[in-house]
Backbone as JSON, one array per atom type, in Angstrom:
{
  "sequence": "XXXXXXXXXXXXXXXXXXXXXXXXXXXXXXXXXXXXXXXXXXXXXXXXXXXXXXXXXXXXXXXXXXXX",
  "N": [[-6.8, 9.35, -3.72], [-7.68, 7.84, -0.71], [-8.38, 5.01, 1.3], [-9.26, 5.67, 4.25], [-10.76, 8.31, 3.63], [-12.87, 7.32, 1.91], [-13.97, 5.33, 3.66], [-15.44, 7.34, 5.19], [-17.55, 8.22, 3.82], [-21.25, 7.84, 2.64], [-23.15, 4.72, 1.44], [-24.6, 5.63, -0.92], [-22.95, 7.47, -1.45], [-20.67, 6.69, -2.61], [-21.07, 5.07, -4.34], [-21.69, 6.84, -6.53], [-19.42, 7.39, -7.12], [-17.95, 5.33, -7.97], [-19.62, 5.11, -10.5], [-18.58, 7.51, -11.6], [-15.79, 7.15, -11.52], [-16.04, 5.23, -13.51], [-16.33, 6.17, -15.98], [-14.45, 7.6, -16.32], [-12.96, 6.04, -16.43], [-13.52, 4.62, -19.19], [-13.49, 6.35, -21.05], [-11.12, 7.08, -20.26], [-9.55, 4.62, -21.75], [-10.56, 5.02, -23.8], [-9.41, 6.97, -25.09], [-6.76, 6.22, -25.3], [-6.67, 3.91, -27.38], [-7.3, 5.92, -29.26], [-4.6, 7.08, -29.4], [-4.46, 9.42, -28.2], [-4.17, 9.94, -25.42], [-2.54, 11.02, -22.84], [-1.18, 11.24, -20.32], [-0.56, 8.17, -19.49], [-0.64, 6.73, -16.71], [-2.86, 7.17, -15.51], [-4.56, 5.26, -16.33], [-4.11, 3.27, -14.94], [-4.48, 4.27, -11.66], [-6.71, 4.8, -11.69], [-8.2, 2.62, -12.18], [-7.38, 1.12, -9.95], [-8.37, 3.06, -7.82], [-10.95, 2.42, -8.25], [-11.47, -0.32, -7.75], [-11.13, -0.3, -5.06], [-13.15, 1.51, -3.72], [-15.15, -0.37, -4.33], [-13.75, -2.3, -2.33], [-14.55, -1.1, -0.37], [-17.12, -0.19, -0.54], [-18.1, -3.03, -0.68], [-17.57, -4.1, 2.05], [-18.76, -1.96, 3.88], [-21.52, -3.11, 3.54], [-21.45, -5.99, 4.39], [-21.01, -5.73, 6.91], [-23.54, -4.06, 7.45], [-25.1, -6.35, 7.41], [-24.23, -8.03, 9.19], [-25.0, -6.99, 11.86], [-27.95, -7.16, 11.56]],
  "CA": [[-7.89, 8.98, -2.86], [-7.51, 6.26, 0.15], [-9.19, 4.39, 1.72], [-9.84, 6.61, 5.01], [-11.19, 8.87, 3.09], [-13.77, 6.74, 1.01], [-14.97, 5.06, 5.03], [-16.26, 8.51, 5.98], [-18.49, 8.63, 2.76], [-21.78, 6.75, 2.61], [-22.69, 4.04, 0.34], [-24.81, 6.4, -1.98], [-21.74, 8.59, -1.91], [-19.44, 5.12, -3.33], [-21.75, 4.19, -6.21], [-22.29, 7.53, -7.32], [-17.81, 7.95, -7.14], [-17.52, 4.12, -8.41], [-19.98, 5.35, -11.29], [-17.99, 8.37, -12.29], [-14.3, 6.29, -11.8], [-15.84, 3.83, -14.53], [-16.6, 6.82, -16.74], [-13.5, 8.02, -16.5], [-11.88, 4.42, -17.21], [-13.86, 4.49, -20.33], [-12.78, 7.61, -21.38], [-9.16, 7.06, -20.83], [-9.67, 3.28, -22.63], [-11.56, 5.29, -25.49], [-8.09, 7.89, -25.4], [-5.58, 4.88, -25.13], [-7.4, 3.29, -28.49], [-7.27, 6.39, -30.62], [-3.49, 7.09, -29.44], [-4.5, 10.4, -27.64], [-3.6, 9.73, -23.97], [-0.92, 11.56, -22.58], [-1.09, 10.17, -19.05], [-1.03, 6.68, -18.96], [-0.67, 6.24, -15.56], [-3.88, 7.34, -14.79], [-5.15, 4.18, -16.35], [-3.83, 2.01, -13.33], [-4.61, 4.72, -10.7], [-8.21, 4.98, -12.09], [-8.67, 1.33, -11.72], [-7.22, 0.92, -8.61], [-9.23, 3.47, -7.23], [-12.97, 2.04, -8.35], [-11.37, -1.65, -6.93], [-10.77, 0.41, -3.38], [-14.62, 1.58, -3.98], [-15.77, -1.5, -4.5], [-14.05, -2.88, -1.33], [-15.26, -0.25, 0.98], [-18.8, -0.92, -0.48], [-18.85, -4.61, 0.19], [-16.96, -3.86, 3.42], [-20.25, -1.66, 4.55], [-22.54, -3.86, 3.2], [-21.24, -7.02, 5.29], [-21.19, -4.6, 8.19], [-25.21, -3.88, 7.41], [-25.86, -7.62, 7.32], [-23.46, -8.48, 10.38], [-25.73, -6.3, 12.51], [-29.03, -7.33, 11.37]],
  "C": [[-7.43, 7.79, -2.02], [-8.27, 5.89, 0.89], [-10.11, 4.7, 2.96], [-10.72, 7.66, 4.46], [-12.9, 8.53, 2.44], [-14.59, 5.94, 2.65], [-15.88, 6.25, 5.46], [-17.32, 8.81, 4.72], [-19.73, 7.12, 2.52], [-22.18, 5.62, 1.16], [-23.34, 4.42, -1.01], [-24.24, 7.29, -2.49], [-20.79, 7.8, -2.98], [-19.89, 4.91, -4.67], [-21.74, 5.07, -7.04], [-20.07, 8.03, -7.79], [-17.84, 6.48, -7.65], [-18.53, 4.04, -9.91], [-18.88, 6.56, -11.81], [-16.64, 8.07, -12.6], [-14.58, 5.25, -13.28], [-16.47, 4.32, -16.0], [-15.66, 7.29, -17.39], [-12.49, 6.88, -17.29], [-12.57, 4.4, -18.76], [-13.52, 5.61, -21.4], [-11.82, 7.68, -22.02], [-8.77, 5.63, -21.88], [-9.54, 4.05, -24.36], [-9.65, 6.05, -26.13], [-6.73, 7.0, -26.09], [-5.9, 4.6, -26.95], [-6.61, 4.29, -29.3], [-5.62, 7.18, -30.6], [-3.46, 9.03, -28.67], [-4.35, 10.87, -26.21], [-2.29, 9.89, -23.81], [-0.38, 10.98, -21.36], [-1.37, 8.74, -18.43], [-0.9, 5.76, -17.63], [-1.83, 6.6, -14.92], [-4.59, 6.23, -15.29], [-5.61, 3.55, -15.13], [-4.56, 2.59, -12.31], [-6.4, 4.9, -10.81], [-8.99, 3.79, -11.61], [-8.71, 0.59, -10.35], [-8.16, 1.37, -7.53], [-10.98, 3.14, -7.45], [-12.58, 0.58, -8.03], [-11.78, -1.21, -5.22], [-12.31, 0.87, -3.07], [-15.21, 0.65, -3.36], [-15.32, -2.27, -2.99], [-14.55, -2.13, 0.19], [-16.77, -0.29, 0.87], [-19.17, -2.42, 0.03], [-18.09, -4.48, 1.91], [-18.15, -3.64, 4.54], [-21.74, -2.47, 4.4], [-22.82, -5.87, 4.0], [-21.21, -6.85, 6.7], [-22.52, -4.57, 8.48], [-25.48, -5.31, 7.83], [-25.1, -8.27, 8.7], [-24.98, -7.97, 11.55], [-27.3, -6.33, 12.34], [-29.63, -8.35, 12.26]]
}
C-alpha cells in the first residue's frame, strides 16, 4: 500500500483500513507470542502501513481545518 493510494480514499475509508491494520497487528503480536508466525516481516510492514494511515488522516484533517 502507498501513500497515493491511501490520498484517493476518504477519511471514513482510513479509520475503517487503520482499524483493520491494528487487527491484524494484534493478530500477528498474538502469533509472534505463541511462536506460530511464519512471516515476520509482516510485523514491520503492518505497522508501517497503519503509521502511513495515520499520516494521511491527520494530513486531511489539517487540510479540513486550513480551509475553514
Amino acid at each position: 500500500m502507498n501513500a497515493s493510494e491511501l490520498r484517493d480514499k476518504t477519511a471514513d475509508q482510513l479509520k475503517e483500513e487503520l482499524e483493520s491494520l491494528k487487527k491484524e497487528s494484534f493478530n500477528l503480536r498474538f502469533q509472534q507470542a505463541t511462536g506460530a508466525l511464519e512471516n515476520t516481516a509482516r510485523v514491520r510492514q503492518v505497522r508501517r502501513d497503519a503509521a502511513r494511515v495515520k499520516t494521511i488522516l491527520n494530513e486531511k484533517a489539517a487540510a479540513a481545518a486550513g480551509t475553514e
